[in-house]
Biopython code that builds the backbone (N, CA, C, O; Angstrom):
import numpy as np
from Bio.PDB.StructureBuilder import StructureBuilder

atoms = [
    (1, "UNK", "N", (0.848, -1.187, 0.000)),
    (1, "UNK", "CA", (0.000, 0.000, 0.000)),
    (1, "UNK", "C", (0.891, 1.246, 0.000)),
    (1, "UNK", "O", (1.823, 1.323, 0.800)),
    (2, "UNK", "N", (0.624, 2.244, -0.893)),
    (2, "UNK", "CA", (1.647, 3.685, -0.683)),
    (2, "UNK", "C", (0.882, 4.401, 0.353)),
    (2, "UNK", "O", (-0.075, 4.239, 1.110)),
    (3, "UNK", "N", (1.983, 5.483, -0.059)),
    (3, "UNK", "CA", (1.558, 6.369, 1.648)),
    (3, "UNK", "C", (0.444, 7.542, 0.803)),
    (3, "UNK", "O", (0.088, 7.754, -0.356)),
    (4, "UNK", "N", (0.176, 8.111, 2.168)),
    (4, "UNK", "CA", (-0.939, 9.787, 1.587)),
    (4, "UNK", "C", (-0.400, 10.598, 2.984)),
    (4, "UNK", "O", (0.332, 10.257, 3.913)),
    (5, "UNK", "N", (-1.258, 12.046, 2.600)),
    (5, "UNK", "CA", (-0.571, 12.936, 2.945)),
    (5, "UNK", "C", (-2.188, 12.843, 3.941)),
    (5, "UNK", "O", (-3.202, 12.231, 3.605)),
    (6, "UNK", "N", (-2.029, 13.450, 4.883)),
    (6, "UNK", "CA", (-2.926, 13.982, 6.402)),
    (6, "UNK", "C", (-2.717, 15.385, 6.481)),
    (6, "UNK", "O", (-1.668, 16.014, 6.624)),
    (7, "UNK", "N", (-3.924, 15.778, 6.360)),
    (7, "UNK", "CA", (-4.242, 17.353, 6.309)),
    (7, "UNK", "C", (-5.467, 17.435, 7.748)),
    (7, "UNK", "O", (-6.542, 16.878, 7.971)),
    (8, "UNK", "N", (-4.543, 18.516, 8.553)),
    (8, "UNK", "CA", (-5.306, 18.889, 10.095)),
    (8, "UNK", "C", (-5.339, 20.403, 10.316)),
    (8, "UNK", "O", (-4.393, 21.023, 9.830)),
    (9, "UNK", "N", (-6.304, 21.120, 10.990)),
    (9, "UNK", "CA", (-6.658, 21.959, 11.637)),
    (9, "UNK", "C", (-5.566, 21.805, 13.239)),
    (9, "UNK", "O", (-5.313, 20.820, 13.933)),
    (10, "UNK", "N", (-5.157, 23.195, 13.345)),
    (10, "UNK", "CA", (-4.362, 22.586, 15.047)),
    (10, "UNK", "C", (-5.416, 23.314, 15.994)),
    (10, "UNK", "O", (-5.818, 24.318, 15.405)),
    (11, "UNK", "N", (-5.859, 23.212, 16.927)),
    (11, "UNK", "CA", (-6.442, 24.272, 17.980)),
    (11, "UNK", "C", (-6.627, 25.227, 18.091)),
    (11, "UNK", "O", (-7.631, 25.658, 18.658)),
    (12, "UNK", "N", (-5.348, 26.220, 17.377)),
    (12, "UNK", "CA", (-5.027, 27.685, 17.424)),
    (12, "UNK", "C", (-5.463, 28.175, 15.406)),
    (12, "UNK", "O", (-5.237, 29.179, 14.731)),
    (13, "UNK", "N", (-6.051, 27.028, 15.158)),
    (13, "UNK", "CA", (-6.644, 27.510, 14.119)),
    (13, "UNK", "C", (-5.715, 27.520, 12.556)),
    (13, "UNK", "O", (-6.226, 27.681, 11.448)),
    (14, "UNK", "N", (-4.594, 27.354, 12.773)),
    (14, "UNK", "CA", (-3.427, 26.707, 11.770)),
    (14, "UNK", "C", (-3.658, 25.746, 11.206)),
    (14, "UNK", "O", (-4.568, 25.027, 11.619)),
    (15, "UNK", "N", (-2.790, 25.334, 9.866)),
    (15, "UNK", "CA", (-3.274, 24.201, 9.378)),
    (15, "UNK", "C", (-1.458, 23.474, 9.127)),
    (15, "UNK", "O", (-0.594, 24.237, 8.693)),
    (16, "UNK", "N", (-1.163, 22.253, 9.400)),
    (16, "UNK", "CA", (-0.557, 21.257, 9.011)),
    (16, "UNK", "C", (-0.902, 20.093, 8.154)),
    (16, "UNK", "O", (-2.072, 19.752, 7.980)),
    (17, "UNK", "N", (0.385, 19.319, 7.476)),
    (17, "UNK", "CA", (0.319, 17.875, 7.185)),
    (17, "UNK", "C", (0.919, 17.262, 8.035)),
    (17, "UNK", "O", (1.458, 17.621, 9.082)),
    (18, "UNK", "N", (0.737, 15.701, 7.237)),
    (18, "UNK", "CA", (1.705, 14.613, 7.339)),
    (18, "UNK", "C", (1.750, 13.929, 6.154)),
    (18, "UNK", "O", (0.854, 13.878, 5.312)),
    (19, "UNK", "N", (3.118, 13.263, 6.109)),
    (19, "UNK", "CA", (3.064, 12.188, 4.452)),
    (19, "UNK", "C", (2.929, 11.009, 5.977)),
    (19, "UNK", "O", (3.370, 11.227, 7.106)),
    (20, "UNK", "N", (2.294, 9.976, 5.562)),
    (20, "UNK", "CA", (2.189, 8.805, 6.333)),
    (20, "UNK", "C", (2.869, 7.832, 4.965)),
    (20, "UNK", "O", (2.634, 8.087, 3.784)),
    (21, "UNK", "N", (3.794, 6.625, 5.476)),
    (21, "UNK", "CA", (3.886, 5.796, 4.733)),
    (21, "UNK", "C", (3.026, 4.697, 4.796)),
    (21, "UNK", "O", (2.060, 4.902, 5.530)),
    (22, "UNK", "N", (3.070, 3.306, 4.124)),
    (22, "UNK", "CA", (1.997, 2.845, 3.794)),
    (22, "UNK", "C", (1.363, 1.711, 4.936)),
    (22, "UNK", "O", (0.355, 1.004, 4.903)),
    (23, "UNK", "N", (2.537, 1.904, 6.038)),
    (23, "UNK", "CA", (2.018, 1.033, 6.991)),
    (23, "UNK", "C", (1.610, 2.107, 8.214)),
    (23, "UNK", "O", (1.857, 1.896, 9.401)),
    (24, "UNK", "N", (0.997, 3.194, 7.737)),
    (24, "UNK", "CA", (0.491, 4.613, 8.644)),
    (24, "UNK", "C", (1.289, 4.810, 9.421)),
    (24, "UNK", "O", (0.959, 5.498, 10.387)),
    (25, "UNK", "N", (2.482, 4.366, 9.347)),
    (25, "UNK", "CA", (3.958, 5.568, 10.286)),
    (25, "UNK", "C", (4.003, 6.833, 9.381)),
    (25, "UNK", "O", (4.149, 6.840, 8.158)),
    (26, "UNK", "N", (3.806, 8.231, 10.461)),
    (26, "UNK", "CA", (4.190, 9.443, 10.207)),
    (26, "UNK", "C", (5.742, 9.555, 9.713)),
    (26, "UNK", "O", (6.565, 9.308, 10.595)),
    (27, "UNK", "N", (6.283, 9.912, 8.357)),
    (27, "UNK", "CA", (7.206, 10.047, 7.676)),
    (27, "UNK", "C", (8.058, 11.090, 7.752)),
    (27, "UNK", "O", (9.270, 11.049, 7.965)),
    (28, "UNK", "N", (6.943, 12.598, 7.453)),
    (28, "UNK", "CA", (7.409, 13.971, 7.432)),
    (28, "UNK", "C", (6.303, 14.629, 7.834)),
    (28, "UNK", "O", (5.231, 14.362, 7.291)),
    (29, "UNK", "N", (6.395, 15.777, 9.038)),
    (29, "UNK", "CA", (5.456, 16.884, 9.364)),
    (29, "UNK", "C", (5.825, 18.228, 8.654)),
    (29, "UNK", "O", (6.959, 18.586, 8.334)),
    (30, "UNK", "N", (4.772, 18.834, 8.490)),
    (30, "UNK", "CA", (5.035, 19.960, 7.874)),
    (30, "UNK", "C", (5.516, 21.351, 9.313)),
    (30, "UNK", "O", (5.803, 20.956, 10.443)),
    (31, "UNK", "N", (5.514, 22.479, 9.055)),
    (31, "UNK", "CA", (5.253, 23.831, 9.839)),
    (31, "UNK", "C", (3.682, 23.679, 9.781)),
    (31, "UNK", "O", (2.889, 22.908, 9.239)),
    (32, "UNK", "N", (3.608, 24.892, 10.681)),
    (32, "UNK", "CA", (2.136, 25.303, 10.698)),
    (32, "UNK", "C", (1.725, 26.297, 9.855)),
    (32, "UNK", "O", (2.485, 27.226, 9.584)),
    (33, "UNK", "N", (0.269, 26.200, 9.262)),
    (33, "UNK", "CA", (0.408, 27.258, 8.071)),
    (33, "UNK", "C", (-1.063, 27.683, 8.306)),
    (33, "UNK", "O", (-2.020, 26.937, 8.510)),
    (34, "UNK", "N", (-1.040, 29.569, 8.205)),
    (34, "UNK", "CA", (-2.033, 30.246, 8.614)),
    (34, "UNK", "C", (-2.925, 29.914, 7.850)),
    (34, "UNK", "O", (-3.984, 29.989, 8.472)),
    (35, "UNK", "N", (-3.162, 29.430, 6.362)),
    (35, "UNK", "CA", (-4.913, 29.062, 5.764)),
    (35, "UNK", "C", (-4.486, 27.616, 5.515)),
    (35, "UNK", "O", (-3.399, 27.075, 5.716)),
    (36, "UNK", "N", (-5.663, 27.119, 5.010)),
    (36, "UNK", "CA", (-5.466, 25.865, 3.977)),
    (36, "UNK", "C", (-5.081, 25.860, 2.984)),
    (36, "UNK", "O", (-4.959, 24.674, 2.680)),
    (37, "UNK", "N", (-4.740, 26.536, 2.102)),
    (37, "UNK", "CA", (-4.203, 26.641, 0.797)),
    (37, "UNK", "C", (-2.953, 26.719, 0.583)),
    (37, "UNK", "O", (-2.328, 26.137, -0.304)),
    (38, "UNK", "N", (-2.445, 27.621, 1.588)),
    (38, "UNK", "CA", (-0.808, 27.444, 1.894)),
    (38, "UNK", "C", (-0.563, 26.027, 2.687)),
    (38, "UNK", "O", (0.608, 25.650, 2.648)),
    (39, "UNK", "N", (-1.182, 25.453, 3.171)),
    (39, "UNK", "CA", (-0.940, 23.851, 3.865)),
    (39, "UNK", "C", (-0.811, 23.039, 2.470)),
    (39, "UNK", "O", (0.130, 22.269, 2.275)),
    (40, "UNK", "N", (-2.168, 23.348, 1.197)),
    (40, "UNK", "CA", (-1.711, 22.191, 0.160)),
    (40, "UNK", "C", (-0.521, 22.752, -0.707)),
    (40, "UNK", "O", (0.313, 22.105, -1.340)),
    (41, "UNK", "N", (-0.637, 23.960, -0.592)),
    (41, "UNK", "CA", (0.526, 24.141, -1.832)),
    (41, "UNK", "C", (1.769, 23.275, -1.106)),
    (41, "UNK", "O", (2.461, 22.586, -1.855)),
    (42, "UNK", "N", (2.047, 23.287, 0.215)),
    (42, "UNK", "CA", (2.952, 22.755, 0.605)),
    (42, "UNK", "C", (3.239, 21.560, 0.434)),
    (42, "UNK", "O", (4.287, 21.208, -0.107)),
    (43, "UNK", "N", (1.927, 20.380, 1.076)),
    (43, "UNK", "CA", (2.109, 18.953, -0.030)),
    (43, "UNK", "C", (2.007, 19.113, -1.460)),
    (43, "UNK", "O", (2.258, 18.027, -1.982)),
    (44, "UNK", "N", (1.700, 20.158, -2.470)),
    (44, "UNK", "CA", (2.185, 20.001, -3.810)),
    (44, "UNK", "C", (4.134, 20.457, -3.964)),
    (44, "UNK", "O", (4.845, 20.021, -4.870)),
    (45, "UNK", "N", (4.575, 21.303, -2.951)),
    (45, "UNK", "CA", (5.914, 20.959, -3.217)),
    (45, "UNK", "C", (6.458, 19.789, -2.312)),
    (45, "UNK", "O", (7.603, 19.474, -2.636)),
    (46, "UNK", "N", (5.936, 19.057, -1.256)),
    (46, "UNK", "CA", (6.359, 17.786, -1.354)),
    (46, "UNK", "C", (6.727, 16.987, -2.501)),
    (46, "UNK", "O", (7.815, 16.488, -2.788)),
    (47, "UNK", "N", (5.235, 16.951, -3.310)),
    (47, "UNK", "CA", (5.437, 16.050, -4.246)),
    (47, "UNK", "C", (6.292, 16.541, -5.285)),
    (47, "UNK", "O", (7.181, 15.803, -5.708)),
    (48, "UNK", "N", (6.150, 17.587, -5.707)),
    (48, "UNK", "CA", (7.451, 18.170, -6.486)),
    (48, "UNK", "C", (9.035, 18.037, -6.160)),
    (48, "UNK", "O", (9.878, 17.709, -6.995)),
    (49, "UNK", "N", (9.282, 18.340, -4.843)),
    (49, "UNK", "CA", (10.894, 18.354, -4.520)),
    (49, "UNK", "C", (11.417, 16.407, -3.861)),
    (49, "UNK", "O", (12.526, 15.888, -3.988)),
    (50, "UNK", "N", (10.217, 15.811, -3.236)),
    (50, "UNK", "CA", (10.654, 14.956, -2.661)),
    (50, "UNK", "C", (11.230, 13.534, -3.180)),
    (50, "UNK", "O", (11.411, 12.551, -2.462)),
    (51, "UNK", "N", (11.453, 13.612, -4.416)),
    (51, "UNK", "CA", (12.258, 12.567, -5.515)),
    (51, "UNK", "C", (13.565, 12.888, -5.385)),
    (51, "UNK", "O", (14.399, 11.987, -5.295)),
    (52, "UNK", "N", (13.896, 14.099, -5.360)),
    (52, "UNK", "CA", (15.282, 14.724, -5.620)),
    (52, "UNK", "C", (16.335, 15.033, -4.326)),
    (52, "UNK", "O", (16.317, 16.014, -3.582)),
    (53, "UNK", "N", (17.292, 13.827, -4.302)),
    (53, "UNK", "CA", (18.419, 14.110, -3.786)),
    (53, "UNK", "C", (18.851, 15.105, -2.718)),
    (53, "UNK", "O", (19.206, 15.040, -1.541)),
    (54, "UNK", "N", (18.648, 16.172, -3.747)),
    (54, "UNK", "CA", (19.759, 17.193, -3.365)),
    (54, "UNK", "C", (18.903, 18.102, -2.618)),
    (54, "UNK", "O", (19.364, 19.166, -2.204)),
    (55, "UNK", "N", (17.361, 17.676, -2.357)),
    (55, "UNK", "CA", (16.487, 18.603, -1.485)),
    (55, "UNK", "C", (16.499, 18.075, -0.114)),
    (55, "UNK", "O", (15.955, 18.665, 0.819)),
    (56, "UNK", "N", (17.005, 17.171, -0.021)),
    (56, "UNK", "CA", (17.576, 16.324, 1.611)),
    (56, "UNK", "C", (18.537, 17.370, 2.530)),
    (56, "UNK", "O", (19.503, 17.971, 2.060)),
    (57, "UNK", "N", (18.157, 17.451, 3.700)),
    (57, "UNK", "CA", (19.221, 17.961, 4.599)),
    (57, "UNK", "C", (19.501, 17.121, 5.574)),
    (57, "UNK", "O", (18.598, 16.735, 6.316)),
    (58, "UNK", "N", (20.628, 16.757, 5.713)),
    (58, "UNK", "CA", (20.259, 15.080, 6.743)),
    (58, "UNK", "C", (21.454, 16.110, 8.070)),
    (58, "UNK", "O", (22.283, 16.930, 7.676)),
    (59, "UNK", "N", (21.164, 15.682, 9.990)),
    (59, "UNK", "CA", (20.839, 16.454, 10.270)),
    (59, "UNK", "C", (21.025, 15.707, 11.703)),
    (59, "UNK", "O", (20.528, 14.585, 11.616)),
    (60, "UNK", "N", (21.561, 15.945, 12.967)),
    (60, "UNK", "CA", (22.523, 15.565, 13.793)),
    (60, "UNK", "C", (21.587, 16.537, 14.750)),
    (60, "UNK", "O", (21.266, 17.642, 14.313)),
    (61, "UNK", "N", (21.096, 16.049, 16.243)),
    (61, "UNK", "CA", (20.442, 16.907, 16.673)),
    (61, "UNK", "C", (21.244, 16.998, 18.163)),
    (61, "UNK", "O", (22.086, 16.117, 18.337)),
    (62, "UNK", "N", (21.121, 17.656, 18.891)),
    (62, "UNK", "CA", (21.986, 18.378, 20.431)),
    (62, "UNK", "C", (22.153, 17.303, 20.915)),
    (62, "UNK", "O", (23.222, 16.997, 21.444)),
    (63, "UNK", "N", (20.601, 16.085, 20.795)),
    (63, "UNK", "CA", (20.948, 15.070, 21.571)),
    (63, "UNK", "C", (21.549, 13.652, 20.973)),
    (63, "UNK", "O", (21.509, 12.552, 21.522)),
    (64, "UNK", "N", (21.993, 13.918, 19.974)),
    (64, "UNK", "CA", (22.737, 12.750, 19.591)),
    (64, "UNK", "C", (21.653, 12.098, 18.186)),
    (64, "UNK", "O", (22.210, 11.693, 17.166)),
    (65, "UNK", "N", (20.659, 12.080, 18.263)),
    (65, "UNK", "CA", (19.613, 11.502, 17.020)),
    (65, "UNK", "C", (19.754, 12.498, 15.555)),
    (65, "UNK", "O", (20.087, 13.594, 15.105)),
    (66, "UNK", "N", (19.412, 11.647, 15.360)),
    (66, "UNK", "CA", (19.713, 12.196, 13.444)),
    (66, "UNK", "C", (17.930, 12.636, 12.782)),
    (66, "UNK", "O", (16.845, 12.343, 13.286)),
    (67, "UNK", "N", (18.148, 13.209, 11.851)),
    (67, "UNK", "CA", (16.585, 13.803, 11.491)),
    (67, "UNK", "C", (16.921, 14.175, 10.074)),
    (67, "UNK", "O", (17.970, 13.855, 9.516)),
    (68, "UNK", "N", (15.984, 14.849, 9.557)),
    (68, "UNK", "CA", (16.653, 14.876, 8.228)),
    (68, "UNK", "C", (15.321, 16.369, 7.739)),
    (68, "UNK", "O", (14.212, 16.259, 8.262)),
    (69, "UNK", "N", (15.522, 17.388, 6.957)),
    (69, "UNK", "CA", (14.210, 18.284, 6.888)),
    (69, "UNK", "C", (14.529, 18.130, 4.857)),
    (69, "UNK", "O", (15.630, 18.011, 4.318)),
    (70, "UNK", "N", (13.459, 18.178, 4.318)),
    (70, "UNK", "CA", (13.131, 18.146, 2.897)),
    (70, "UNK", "C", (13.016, 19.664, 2.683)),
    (70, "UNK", "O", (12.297, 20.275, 3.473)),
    (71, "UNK", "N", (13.644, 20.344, 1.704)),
    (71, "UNK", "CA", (13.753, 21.759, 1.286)),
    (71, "UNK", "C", (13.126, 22.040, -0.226)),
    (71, "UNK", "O", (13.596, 21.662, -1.300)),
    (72, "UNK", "N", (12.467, 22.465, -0.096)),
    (72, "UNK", "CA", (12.010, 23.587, -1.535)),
    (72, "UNK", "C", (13.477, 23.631, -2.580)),
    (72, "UNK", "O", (14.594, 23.125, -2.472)),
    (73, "UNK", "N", (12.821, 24.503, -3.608)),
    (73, "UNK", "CA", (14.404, 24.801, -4.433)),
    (73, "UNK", "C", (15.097, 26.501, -4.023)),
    (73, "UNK", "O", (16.090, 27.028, -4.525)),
    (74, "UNK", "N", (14.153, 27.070, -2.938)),
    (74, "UNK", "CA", (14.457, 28.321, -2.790)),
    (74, "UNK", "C", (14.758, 27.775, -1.073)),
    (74, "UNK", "O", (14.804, 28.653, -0.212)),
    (75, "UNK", "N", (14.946, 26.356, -0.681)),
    (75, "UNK", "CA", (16.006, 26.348, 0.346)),
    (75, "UNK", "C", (14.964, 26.230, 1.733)),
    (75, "UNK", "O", (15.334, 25.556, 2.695)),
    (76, "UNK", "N", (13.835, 26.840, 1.742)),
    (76, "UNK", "CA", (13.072, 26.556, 2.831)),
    (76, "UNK", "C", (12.532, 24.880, 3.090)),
    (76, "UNK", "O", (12.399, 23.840, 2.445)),
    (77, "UNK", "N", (12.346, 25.366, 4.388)),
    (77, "UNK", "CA", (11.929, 23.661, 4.785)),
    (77, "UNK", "C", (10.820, 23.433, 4.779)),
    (77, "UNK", "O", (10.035, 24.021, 5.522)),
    (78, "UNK", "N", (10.382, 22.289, 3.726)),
    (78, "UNK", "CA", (8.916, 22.051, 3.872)),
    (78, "UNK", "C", (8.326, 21.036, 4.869)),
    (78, "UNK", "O", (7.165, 21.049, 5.280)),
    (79, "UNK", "N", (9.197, 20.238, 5.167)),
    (79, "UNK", "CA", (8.850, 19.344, 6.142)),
    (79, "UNK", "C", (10.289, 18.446, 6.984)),
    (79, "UNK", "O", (11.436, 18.383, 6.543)),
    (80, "UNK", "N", (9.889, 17.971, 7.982)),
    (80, "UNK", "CA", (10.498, 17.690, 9.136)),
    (80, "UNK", "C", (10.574, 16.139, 9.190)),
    (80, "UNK", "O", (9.518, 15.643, 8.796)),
    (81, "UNK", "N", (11.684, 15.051, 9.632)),
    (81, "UNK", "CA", (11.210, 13.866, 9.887)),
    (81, "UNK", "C", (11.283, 13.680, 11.167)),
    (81, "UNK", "O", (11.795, 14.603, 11.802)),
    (82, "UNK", "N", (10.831, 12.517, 11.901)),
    (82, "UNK", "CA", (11.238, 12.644, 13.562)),
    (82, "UNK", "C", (12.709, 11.918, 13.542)),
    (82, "UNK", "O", (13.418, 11.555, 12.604)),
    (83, "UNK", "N", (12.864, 11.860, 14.884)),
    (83, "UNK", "CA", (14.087, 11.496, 15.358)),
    (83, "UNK", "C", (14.488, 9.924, 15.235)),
    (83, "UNK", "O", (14.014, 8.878, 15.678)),
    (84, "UNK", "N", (15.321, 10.187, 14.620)),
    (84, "UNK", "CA", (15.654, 8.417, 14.006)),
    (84, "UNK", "C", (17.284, 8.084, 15.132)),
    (84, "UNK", "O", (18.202, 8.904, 15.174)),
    (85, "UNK", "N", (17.296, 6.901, 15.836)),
    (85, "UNK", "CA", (18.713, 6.316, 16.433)),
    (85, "UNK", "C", (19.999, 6.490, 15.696)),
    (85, "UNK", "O", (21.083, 6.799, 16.192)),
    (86, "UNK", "N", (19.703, 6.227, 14.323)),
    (86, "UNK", "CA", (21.294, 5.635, 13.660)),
    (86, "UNK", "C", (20.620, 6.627, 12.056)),
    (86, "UNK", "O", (19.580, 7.131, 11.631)),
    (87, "UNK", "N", (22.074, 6.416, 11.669)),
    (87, "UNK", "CA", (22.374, 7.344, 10.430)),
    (87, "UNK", "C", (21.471, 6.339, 9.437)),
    (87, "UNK", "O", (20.786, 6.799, 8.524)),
    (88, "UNK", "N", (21.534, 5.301, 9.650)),
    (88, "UNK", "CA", (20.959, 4.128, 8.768)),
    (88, "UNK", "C", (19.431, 4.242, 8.475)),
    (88, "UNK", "O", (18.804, 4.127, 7.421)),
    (89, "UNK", "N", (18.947, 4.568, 10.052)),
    (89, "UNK", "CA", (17.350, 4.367, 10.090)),
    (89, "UNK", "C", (16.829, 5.748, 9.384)),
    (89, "UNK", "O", (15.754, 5.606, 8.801)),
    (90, "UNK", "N", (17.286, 6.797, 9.343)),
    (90, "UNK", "CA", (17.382, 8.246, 9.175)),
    (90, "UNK", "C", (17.048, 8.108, 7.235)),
    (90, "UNK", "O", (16.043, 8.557, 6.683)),
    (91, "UNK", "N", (18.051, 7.469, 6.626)),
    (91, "UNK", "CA", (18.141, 7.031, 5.542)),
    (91, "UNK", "C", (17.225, 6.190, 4.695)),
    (91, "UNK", "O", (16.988, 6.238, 3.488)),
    (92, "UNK", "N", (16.670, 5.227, 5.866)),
    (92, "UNK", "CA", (15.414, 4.249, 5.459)),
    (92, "UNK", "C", (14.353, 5.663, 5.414)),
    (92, "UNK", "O", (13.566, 5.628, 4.469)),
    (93, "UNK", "N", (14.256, 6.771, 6.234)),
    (93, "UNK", "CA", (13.189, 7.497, 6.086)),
    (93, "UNK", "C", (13.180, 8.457, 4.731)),
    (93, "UNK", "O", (12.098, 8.584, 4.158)),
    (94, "UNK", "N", (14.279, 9.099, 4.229)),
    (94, "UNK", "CA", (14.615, 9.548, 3.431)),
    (94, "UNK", "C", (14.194, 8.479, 2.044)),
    (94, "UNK", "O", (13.471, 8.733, 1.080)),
    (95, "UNK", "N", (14.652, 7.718, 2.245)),
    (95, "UNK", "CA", (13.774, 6.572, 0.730)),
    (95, "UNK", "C", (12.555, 6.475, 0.589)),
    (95, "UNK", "O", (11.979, 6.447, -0.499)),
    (96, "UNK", "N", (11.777, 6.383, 2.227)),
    (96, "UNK", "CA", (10.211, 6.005, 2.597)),
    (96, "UNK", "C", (9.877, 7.385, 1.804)),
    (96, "UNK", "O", (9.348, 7.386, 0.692)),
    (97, "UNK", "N", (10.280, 8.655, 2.569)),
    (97, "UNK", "CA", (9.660, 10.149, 1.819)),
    (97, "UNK", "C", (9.439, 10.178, 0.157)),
    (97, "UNK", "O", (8.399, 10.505, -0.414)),
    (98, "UNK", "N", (11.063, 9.624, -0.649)),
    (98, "UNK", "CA", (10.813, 9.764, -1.648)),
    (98, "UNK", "C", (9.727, 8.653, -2.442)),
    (98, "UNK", "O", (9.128, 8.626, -3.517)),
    (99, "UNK", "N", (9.802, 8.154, -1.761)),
    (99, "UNK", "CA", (8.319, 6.692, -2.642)),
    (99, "UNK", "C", (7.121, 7.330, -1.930)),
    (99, "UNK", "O", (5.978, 7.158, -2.355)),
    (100, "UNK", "N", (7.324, 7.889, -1.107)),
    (100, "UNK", "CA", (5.527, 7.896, -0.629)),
    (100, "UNK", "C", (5.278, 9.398, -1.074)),
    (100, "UNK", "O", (4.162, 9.699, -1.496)),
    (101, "UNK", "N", (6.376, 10.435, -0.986)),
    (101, "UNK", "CA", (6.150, 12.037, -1.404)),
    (101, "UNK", "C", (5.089, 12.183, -2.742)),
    (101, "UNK", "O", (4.328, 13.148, -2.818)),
    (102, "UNK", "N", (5.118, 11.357, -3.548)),
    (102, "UNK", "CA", (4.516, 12.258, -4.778)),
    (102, "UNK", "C", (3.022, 11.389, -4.993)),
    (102, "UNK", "O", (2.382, 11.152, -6.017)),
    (103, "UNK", "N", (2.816, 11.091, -3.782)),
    (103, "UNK", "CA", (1.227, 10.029, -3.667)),
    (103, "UNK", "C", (0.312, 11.625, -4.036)),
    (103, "UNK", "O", (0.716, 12.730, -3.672)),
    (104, "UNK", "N", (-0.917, 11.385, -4.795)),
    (104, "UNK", "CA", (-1.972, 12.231, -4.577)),
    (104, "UNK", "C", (-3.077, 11.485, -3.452)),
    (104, "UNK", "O", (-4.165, 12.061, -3.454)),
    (105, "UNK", "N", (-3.033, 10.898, -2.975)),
    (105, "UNK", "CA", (-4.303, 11.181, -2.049)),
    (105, "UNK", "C", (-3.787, 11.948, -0.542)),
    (105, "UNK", "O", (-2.889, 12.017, 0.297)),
    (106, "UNK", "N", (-5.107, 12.434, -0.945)),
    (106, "UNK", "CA", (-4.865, 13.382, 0.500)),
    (106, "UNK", "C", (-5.729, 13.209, 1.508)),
    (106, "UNK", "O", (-6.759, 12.959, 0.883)),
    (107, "UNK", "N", (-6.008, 13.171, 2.633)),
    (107, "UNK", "CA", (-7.158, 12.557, 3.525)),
    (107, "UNK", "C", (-7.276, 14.060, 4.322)),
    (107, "UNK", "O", (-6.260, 14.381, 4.939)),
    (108, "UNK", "N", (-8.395, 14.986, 4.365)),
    (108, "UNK", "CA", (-8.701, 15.828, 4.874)),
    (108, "UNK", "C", (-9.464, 16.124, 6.025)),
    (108, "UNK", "O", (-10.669, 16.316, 6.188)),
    (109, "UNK", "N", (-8.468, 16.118, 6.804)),
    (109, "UNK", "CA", (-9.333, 16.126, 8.261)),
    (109, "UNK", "C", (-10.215, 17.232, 9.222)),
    (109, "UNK", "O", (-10.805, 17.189, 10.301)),
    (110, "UNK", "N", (-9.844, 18.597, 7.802)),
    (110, "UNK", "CA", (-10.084, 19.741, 8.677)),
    (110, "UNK", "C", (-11.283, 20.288, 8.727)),
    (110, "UNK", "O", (-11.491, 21.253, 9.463)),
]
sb = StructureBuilder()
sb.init_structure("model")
sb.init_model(0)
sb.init_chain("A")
sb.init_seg("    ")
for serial, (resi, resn, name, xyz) in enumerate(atoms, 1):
    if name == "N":
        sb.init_residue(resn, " ", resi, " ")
    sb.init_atom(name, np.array(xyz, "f"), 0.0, 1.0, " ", f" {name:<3s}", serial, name[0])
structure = sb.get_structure()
């Protein structure tokens, strides 16, 4: 099964994603984004940048775990992965993003 993207309302009235891969582990979170429209344009540059290499920032955190954030071509971060143990597992997520990034379904929760 491929993955889809999770579109939410937060409390404070913002809107986020998620790419879920296909066994519904959360992959990549987005920022928070003041309408809905700026939330999808954002999964449409998922699916646009997240094939490509060189939009990877892979990513060493204070406490020792590795993470990795997916960038636009103008360098901003569109989305976040969580905290992975080893450089290895970090890498399995980075492959998961690019196979599941350019899914169109979107499941709208808001």
């Amino acid at each position: 099964m491929s993955g889809w993207f999770e579109l939410s309302k937060s409390n404070d009235g913002q809107f986020r994603f998620v790419l879920k891969a296909g066994n519904a582990e959360t992959i990549l979170t987005s920022e928070l984004y003041t309408t809905k429209s700026t939330a999808e344009n954002g999964i449409a540059s998922v699916r646009t940048n997240s094939p490509s290499d060189e939009r990877y920032e892979k990513k060493t955190a204070a406490n020792g775990k590795f993470f990795f954030n997916l960038k636009a071509g103008n360098h901003q971060v569109i989305g976040t992965s969580q905290m992975y143990a080893s450089e290895q597992s970090r890498d399995k997520g980075i492959a998961s993003v690019k196979t599941n990034g350019p899914t169109q379904t979107v499941k709208d929760h808001t």
